[in-house]
N, C-alpha and C positions, 0 to 999 in steps of 0.2 A: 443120638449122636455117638458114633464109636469112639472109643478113647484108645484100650487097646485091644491086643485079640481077643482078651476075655470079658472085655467092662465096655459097655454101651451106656451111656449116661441118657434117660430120655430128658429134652429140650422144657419140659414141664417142671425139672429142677435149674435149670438155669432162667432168671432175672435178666430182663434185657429193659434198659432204660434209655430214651433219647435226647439229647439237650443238643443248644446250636454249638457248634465247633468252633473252635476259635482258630485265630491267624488268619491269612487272606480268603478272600474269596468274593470281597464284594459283596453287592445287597442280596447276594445269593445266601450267604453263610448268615446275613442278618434277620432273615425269613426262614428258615428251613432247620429243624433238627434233624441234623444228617448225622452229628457225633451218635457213635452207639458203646454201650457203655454193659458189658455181659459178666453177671455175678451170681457165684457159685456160693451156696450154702454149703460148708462139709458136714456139720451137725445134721443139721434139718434134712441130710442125703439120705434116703430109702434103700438106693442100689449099691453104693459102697458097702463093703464089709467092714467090720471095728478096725480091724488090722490097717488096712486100705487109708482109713477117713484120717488114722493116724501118722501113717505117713504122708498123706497131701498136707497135714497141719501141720507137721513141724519142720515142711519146707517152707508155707505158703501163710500159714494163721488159720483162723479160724472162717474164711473169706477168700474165696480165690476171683482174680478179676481181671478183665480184660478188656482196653479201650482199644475201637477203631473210628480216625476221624480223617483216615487217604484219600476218600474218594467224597463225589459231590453226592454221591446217589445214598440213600440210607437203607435202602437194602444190601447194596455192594458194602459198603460198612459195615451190616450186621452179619454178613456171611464173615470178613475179614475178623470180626470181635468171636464168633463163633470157632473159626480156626486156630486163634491165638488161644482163647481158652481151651482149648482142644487139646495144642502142646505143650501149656502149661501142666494139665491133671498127668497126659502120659509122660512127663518126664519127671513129675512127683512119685509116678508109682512104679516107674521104672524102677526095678533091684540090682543095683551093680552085681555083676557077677564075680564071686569068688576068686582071689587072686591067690596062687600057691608060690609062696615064696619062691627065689630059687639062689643057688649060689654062683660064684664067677668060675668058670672050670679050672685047675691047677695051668693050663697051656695058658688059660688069658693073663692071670695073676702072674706068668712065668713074664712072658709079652709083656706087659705092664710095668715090672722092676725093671726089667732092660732096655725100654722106652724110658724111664726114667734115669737109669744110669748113664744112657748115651747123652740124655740132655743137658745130664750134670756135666758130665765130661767137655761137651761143647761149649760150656757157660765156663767151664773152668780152663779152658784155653783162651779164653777173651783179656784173662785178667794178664795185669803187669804180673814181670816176671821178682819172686823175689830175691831179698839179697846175696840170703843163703843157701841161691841154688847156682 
């Protein structure tokens, strides 16, 4: 199962369990374990790297997991549990990229006071006039 461009997780680490679903569905949902229920071990992972299993863990815990119970079919569920788990891991081991500060240009900060000043000016022509003037 690919995760990202570099990390394929094989399906032989991920736990897939069935139970009946709950909510409607009639005597269909009362017979049938169509819920799928797909659970990631990050300790017990072979294919992660140290670095990796730490970052999915201090998004995720020690467990990452994923239920599907949309559809009637329990295959269509185990593909949907499988895809949820999917973008859970790549979006644990996604690495923000780098942000480099930056400052306001002197023209904006120029902009900015004088946008300010006009407002003031405007707010201060609203007011009563006073005595002393």
């Amino acid at each position: 199962m690919p995760i990202t461009r570099d990390v394929a997780l094989p399906l032989t680490e991920v736990t897939l369990r069935a139970s009946r679903s709950s909510g409607p569905g009639g005597q269909h949902a009362n017979v049938t374990a169509s819920r799928i229920e797909a659970v990631f071990d990050v300790a017990a992972s072979r294919t992660l790297q140290p670095w990796q299993k730490e970052r999915v863990r201090a998004r995720y815990g020690p467990r990452v997991t994923a239920v599907a119970q949309d559809a009637r079919s329990q295959a269509l569920n185990r593909e949907l549990a499988l895809e949820r788990l999917r973008d859970r891991l790549a979006g644990a081991l996604a690495v923000p990229r780098h942000r480099t500060p930056t400052k306001p240009s002197k023209a904006s900060r120029r902009r900015r006071v004088e946008a300010k000043k006009r407002r003031s000016e405007h707010k201060r022509g609203r007011q009563k006039p006073r005595h002393d003037d």
